[in-house]
N, CA, C and O atoms as a Tinker XYZ file with bonds, in Angstrom:
   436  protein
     1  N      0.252000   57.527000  -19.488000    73     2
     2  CA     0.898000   56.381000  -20.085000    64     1     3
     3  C      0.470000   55.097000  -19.376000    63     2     4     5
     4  O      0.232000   54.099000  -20.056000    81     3
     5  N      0.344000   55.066000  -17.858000    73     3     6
     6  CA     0.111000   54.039000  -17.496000    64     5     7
     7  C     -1.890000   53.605000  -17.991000    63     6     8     9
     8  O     -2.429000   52.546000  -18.315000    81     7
     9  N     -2.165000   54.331000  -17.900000    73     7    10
    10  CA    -3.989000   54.283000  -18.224000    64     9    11
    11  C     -4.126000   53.597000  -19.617000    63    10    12    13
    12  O     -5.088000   52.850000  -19.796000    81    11
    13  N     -2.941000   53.869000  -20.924000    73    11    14
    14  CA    -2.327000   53.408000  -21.659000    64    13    15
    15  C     -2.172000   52.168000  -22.268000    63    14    16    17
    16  O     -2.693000   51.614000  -23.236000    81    15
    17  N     -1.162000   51.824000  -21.303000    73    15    18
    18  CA    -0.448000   50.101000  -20.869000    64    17    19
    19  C     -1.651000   49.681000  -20.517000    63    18    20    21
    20  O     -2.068000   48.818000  -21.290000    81    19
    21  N     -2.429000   49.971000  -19.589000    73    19    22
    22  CA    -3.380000   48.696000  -18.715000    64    21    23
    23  C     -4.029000   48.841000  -19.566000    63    22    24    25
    24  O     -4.171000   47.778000  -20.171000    81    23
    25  N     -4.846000   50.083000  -20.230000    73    23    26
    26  CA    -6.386000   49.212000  -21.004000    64    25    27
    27  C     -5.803000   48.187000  -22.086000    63    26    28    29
    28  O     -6.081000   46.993000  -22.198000    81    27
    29  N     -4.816000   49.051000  -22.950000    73    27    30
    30  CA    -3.883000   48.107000  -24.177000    64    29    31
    31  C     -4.066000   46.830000  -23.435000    63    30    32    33
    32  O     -5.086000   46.143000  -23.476000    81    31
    33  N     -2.944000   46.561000  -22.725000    73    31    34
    34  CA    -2.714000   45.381000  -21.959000    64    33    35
    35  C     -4.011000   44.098000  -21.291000    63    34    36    37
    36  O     -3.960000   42.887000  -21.076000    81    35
    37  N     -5.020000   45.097000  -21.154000    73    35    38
    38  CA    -6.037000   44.460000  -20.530000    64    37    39
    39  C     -6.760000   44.001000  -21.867000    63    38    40    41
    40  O     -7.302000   42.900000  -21.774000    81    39
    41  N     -6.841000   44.480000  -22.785000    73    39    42
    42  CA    -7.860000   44.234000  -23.540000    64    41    43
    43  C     -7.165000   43.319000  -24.667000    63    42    44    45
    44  O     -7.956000   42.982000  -25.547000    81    43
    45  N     -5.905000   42.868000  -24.814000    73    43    46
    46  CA    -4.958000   42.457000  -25.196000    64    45    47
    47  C     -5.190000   40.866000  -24.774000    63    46    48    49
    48  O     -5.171000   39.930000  -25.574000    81    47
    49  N     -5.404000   40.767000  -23.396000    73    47    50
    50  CA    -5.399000   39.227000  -22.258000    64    49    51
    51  C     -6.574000   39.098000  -23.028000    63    50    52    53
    52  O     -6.575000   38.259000  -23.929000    81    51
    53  N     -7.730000   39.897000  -22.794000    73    51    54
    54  CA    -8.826000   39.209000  -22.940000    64    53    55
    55  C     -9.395000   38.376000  -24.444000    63    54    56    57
    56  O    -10.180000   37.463000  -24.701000    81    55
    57  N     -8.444000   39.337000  -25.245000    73    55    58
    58  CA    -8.329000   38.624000  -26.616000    64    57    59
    59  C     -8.177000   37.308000  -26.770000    63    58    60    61
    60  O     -8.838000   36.445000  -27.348000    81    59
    61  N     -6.982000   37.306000  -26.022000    73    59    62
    62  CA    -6.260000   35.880000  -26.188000    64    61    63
    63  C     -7.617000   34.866000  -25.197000    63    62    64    65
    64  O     -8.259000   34.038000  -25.844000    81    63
    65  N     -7.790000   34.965000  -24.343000    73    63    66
    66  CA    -8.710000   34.655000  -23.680000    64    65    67
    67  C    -10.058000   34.181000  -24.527000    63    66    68    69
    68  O    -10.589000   33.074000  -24.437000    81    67
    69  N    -10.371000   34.991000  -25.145000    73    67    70
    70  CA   -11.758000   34.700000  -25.895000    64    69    71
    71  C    -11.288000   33.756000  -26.934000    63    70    72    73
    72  O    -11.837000   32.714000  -27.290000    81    71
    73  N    -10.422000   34.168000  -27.274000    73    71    74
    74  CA    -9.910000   33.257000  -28.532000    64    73    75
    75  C     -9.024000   32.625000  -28.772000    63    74    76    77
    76  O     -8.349000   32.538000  -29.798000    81    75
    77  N     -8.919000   31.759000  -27.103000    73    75    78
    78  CA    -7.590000   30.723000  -27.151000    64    77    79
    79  C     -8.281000   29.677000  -28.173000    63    78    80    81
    80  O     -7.665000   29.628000  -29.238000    81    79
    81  N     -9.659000   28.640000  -28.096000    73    79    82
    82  CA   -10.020000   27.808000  -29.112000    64    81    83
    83  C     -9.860000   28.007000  -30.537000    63    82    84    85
    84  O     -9.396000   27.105000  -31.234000    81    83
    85  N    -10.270000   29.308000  -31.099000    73    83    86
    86  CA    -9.875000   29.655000  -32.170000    64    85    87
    87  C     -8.476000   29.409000  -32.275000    63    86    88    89
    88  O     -8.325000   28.360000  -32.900000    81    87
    89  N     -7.531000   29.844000  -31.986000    73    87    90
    90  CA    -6.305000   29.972000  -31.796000    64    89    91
    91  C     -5.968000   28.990000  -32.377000    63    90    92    93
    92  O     -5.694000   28.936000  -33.576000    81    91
    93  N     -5.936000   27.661000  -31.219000    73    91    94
    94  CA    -5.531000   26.031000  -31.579000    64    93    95
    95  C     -5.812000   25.855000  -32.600000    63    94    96    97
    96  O     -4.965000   25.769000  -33.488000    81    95
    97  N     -6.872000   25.763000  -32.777000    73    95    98
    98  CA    -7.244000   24.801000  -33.786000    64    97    99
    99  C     -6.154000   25.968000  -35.800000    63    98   100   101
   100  O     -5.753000   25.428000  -36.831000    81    99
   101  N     -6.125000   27.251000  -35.480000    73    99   102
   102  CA    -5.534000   27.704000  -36.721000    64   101   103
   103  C     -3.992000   27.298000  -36.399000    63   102   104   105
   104  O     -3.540000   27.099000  -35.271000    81   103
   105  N     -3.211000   27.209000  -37.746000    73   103   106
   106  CA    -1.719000   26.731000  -37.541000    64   105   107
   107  C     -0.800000   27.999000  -37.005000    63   106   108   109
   108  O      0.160000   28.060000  -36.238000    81   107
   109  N     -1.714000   29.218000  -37.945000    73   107   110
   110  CA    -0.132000   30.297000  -37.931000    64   109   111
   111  C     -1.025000   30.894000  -36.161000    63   110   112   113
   112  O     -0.899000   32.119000  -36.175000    81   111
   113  N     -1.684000   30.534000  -35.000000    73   111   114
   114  CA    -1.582000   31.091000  -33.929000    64   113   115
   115  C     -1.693000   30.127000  -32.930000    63   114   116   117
   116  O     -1.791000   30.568000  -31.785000    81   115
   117  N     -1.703000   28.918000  -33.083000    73   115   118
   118  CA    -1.369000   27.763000  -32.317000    64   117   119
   119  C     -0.304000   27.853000  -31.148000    63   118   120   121
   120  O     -0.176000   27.280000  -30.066000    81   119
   121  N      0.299000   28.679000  -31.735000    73   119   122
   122  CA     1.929000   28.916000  -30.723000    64   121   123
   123  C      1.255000   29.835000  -29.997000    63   122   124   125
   124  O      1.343000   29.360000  -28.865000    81   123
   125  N      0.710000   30.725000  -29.916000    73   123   126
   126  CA     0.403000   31.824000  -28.584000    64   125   127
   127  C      0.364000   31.086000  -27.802000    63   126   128   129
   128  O      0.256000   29.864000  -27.894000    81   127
   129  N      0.515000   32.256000  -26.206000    73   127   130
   130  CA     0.527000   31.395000  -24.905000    64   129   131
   131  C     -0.432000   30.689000  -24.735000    63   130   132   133
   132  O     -0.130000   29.523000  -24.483000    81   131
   133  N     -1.763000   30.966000  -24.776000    73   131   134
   134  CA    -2.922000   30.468000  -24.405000    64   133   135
   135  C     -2.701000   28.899000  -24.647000    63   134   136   137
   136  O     -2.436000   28.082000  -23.764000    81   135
   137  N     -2.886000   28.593000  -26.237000    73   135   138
   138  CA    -2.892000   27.194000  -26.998000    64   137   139
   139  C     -1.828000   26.714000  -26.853000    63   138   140   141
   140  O     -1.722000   25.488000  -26.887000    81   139
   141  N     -0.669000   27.565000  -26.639000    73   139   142
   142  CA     0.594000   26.622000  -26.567000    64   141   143
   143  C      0.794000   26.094000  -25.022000    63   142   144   145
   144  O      1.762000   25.333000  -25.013000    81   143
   145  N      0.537000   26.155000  -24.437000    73   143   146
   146  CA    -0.313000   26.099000  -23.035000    64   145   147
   147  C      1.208000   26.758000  -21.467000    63   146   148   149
   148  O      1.652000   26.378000  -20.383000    81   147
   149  N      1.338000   27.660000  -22.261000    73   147   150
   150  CA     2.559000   28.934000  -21.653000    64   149   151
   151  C      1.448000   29.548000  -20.966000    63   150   152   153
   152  O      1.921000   30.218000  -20.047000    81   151
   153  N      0.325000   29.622000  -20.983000    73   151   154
   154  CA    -0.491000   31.141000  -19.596000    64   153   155
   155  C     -1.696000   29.976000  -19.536000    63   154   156   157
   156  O     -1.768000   29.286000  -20.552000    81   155
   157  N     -2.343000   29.774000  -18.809000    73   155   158
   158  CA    -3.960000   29.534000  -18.929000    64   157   159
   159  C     -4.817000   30.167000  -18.880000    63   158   160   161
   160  O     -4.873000   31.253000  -18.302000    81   159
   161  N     -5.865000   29.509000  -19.606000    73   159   162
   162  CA    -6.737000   30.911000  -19.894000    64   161   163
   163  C     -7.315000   31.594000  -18.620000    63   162   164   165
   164  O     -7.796000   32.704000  -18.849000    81   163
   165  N     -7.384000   31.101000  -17.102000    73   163   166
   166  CA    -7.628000   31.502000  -16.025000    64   165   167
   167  C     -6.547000   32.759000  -15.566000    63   166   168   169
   168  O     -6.840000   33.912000  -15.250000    81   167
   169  N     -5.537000   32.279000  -15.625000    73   167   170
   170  CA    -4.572000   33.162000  -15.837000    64   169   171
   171  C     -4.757000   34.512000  -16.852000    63   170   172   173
   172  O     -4.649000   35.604000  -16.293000    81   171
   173  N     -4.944000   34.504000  -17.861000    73   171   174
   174  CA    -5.306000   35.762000  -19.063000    64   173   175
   175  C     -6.397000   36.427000  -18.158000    63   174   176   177
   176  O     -6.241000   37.639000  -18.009000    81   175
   177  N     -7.282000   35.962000  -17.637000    73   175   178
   178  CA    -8.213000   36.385000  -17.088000    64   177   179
   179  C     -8.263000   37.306000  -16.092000    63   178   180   181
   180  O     -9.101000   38.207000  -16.063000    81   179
   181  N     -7.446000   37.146000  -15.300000    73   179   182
   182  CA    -6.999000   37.477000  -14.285000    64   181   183
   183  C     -5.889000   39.074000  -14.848000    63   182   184   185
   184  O     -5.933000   40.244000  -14.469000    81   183
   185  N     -4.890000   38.277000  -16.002000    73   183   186
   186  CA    -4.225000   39.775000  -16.154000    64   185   187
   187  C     -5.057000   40.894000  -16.692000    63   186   188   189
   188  O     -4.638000   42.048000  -16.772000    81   187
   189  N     -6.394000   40.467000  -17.101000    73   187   190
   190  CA    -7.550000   41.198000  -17.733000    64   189   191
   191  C     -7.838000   42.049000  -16.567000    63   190   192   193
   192  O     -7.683000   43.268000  -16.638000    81   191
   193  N     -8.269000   41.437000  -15.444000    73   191   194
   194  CA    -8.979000   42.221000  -14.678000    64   193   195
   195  C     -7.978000   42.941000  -13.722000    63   194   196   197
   196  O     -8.382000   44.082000  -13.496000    81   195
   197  N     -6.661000   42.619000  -13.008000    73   195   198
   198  CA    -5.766000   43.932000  -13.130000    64   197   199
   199  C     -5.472000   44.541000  -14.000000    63   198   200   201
   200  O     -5.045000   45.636000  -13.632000    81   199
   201  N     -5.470000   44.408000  -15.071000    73   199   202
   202  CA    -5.168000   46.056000  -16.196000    64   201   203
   203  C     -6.570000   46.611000  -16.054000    63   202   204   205
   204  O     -6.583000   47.841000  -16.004000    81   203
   205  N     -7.177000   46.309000  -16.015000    73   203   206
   206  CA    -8.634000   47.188000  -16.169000    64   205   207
   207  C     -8.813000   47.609000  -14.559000    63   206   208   209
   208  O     -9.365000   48.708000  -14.606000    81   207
   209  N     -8.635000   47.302000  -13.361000    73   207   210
   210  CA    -8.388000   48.167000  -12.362000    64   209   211
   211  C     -7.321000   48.877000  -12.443000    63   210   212   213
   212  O     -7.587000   50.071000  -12.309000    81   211
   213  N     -6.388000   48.699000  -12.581000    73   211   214
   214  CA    -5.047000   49.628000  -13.145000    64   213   215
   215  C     -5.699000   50.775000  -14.109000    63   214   216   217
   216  O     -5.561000   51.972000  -13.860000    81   215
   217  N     -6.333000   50.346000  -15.093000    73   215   218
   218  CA    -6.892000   51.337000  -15.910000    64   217   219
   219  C     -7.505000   52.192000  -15.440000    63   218   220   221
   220  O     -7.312000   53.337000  -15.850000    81   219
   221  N     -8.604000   51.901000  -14.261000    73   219   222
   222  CA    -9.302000   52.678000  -13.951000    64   221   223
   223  C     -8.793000   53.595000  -12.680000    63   222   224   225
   224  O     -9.279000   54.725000  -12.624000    81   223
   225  N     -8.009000   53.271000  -11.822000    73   223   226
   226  CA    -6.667000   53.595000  -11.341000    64   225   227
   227  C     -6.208000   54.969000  -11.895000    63   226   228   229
   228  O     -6.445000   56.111000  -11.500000    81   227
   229  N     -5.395000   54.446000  -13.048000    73   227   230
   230  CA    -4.905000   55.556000  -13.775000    64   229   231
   231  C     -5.790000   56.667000  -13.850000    63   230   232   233
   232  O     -5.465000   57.845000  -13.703000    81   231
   233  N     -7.309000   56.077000  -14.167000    73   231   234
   234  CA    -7.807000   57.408000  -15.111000    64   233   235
   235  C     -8.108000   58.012000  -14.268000    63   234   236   237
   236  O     -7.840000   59.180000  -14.549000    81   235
   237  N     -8.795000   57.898000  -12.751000    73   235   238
   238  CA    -8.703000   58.579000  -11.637000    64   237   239
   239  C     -7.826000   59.307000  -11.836000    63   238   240   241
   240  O     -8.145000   60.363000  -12.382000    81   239
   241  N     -6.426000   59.107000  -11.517000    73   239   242
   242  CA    -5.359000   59.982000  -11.215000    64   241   243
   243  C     -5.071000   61.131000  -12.429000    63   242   244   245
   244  O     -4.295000   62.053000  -12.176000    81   243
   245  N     -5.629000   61.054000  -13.566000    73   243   246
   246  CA    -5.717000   62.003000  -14.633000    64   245   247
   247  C     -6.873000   63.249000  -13.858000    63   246   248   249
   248  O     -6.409000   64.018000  -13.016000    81   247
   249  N     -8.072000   63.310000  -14.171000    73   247   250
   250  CA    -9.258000   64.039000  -13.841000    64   249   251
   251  C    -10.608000   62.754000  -13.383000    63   250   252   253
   252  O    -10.796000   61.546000  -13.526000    81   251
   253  N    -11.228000   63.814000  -12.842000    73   251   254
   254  CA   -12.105000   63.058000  -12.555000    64   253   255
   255  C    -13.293000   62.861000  -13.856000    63   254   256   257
   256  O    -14.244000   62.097000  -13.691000    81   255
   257  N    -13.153000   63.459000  -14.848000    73   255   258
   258  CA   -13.460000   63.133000  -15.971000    64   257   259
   259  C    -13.456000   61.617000  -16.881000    63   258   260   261
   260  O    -14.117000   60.859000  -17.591000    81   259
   261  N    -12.446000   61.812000  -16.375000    73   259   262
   262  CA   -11.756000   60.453000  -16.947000    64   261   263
   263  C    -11.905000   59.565000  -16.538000    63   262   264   265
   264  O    -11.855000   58.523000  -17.191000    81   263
   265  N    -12.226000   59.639000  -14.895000    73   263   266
   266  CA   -12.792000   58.313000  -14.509000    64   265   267
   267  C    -14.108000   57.953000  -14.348000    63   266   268   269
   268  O    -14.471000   56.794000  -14.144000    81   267
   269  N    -14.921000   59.014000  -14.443000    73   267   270
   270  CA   -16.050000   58.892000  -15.120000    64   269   271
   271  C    -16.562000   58.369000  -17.023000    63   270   272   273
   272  O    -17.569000   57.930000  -17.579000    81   271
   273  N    -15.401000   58.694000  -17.350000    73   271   274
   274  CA   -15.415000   57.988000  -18.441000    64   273   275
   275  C    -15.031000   56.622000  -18.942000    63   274   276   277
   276  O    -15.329000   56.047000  -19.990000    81   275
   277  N    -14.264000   56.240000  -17.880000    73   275   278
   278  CA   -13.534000   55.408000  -18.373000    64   277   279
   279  C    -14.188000   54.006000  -17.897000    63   278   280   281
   280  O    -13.265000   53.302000  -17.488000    81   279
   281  N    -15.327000   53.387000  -17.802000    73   279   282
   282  CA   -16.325000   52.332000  -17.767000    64   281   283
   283  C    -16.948000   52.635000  -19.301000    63   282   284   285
   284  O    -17.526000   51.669000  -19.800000    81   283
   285  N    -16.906000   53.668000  -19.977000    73   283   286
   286  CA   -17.421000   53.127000  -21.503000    64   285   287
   287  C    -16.151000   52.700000  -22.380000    63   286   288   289
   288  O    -16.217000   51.915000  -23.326000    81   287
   289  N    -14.877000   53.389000  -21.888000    73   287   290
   290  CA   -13.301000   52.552000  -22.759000    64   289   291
   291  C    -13.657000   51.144000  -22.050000    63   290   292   293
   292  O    -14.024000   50.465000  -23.010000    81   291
   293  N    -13.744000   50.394000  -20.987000    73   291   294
   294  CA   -13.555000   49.149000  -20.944000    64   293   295
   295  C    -15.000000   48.642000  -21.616000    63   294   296   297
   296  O    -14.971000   47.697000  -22.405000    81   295
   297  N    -15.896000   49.103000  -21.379000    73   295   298
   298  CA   -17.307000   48.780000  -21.894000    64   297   299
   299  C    -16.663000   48.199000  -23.722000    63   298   300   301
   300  O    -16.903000   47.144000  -24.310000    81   299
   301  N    -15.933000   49.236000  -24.105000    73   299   302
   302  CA   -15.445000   49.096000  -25.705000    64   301   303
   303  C    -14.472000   48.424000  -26.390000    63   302   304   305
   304  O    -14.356000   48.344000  -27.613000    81   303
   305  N    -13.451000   47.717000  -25.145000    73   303   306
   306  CA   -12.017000   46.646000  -24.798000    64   305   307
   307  C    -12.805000   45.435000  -24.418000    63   306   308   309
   308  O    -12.386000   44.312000  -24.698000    81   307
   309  N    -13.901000   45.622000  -23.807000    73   307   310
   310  CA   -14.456000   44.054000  -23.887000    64   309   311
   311  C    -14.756000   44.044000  -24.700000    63   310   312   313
   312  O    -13.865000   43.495000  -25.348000    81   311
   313  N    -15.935000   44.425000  -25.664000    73   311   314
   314  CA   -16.866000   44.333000  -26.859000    64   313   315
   315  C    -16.205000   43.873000  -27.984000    63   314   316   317
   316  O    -16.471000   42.840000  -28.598000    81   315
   317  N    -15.194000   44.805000  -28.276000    73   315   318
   318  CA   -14.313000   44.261000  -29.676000    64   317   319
   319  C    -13.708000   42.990000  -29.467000    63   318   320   321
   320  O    -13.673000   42.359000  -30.524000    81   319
   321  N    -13.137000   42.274000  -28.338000    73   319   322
   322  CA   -12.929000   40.761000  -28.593000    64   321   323
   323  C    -14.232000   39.974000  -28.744000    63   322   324   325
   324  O    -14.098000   39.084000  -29.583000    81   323
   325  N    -15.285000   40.015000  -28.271000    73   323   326
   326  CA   -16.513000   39.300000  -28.567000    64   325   327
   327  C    -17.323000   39.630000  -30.238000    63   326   328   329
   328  O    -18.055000   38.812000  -30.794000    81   327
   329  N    -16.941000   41.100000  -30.839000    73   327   330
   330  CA   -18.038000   41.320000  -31.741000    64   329   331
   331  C    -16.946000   40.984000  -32.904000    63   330   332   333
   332  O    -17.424000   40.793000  -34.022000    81   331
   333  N    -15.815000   40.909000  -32.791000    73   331   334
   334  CA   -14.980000   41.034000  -33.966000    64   333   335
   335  C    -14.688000   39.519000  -34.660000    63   334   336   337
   336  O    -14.089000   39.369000  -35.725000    81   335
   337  N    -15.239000   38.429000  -33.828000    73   335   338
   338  CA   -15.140000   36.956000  -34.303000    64   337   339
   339  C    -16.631000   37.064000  -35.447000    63   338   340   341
   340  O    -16.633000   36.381000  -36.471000    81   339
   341  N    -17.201000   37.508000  -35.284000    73   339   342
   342  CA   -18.851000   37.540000  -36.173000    64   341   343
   343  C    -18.449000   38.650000  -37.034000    63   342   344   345
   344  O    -17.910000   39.698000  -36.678000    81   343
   345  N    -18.846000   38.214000  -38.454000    73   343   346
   346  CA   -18.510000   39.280000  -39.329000    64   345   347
   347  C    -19.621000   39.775000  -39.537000    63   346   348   349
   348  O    -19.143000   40.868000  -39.840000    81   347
   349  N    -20.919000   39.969000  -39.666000    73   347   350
   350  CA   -21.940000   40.658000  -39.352000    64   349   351
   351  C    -22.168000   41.731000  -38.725000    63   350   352   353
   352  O    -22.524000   42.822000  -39.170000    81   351
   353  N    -21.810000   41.184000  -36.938000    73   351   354
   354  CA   -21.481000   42.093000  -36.027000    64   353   355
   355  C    -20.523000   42.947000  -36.292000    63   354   356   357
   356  O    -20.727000   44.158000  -36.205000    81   355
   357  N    -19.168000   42.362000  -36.705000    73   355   358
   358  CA   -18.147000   43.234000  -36.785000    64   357   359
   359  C    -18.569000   44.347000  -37.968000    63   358   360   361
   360  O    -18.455000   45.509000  -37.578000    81   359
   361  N    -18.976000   44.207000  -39.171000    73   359   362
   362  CA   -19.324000   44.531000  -39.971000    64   361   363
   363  C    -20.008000   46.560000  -39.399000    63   362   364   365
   364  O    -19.814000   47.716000  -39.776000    81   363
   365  N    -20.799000   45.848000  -38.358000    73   363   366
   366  CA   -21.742000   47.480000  -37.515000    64   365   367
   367  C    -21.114000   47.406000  -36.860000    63   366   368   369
   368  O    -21.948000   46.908000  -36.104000    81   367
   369  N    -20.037000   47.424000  -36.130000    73   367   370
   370  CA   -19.159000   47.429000  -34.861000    64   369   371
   371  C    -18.990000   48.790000  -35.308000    63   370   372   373
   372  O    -18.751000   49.313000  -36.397000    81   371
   373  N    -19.246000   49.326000  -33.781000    73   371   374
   374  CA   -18.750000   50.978000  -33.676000    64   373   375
   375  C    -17.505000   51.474000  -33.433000    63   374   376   377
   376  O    -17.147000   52.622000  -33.698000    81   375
   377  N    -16.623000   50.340000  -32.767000    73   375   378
   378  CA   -15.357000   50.394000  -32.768000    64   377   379
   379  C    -14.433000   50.973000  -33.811000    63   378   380   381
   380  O    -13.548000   51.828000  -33.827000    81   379
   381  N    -15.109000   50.002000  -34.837000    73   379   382
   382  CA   -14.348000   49.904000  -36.640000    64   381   383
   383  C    -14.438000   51.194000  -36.860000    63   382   384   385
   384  O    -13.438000   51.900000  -36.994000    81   383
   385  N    -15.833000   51.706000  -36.931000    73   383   386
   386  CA   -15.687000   53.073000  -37.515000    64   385   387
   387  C    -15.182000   53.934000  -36.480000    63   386   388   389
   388  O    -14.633000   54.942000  -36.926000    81   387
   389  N    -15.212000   53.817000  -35.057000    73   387   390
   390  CA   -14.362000   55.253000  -34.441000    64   389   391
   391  C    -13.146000   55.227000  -35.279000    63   390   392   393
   392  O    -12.647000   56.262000  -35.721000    81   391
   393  N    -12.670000   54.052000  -35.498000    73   391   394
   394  CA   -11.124000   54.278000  -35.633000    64   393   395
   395  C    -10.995000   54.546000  -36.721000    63   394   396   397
   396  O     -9.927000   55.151000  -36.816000    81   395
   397  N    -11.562000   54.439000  -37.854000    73   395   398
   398  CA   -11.320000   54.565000  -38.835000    64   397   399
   399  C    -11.842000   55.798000  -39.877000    63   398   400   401
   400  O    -11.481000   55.967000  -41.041000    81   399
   401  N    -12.818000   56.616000  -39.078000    73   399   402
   402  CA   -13.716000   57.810000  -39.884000    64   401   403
   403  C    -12.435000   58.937000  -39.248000    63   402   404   405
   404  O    -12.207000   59.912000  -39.965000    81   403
   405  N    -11.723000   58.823000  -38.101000    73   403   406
   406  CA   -10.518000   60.094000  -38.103000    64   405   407
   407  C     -9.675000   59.937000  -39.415000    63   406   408   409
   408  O     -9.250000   60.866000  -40.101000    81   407
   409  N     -9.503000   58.550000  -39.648000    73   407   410
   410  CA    -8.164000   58.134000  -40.128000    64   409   411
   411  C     -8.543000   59.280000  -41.867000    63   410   412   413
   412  O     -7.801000   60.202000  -42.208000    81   411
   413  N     -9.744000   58.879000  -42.608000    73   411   414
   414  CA   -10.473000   58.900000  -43.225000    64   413   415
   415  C    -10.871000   60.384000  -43.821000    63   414   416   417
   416  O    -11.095000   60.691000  -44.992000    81   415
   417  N    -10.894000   61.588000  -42.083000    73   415   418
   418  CA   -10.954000   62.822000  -42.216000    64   417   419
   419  C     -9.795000   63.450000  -42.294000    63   418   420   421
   420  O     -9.669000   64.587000  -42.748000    81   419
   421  N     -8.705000   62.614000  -41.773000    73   419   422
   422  CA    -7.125000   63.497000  -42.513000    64   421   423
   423  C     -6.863000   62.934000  -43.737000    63   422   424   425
   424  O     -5.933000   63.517000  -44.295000    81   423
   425  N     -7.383000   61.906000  -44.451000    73   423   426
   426  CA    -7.439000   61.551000  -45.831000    64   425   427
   427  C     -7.380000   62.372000  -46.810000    63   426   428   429
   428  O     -6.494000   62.576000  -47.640000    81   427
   429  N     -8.712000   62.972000  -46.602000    73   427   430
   430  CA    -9.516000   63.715000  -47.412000    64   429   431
   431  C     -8.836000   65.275000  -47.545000    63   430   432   433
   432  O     -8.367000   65.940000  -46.621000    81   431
   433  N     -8.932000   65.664000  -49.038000    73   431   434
   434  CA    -8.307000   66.882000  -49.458000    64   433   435
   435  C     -9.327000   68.083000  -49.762000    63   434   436
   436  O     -8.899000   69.177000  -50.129000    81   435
């Protein structure tokens, strides 16, 4: 659960982070912390990079599997805030389809 919280959490900051400018300038997300100027973006930054040691933290304490794995989950919590502003990119984003070809195979009859 905690391995959980931090990547969620980490990859969550960095959102806001990448896309405090976006943010402002739209009406319905103007109010987030970032733009509403409640966190700075130095700050987001920062809660980024403790959840992602926390993360990696955690996954240690699971197997050592896991913490061998777990530099391609953050590799994939950074990526989606950077590839998901470009609809092109997002478009081949591998992200989109992990999540969505399970969803897709319990669909199907």
């Amino acid at each position: 659960m905690l391995a959980l919280f931090a990547g969620r959490n980490g990859a969550n900051a960095l959102n806001r982070y990448v896309d405090a400018e976006i943010d402002q300038k739209n009406p319905r997300t103007a109010s987030r912390h970032i733009p509403a100027g409640k966190v700075r973006r130095q700050e987001a930054l920062y809660i980024t990079i403790a959840c992602y040691i926390l993360f990696v933290v955690a996954a240690a304490q699971i197997n050592p599997l896991c913490l061998y794995l777990s530099p391609i989950a953050l590799i994939l919590f950074t990526l989606y805030s950077y590839t998901k502003t470009f609809y092109l990119v997002m478009s081949y984003n591998p992200w989109n389809h992990l999540c969505r070809r399970p969803c897709w195979c319990m669909d199907r009859d």
